[in-house]
N, C-alpha and C positions, 0 to 999 in steps of 0.2 A: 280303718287306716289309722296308723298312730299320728298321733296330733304334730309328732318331726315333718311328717312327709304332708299332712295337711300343710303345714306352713310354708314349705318348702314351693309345694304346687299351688299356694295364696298370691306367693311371693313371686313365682315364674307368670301367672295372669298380670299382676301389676306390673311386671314389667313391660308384657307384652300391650298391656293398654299404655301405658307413658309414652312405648315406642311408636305406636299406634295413633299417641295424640302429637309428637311432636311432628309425625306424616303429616296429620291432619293442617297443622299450623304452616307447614312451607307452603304446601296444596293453596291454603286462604291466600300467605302471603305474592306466590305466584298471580293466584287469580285476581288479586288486588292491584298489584301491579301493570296488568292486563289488562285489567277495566279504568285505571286510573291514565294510560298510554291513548285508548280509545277516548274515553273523554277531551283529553287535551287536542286530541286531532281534531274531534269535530266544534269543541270548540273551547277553548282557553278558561275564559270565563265560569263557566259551567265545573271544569273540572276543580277552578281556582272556589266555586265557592262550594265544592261539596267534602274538596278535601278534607276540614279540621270538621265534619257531624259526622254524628254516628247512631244507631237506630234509636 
């Protein structure tokens, strides 16, 4: 394969993974928001203090 088309089909993988990881981030974002809804329903508190940690 000349090295044009290697870079070419380097270049359409990285796209495809960025498009791939910005999926991946609304996906979090959603489920985050889901889990942080659930929280506050069962209890206020709980949500309030888990909001601002992180792993």
């Amino acid at each position: 394969m000349p090295a044009g088309a290697q870079n070419l089909d380097r270049e359409g993988r990285l796209q495809k993974i960025g498009c791939r990881y910005q999926e991946l981030l609304a996906e979090i974002d959603e489920v985050d928001a889901r889990v942080t809804a659930a929280l506050e329903k069962l209890s206020p508190a709980t949500s309030d203090d888990l909001s601002g940690r992180s792993c």
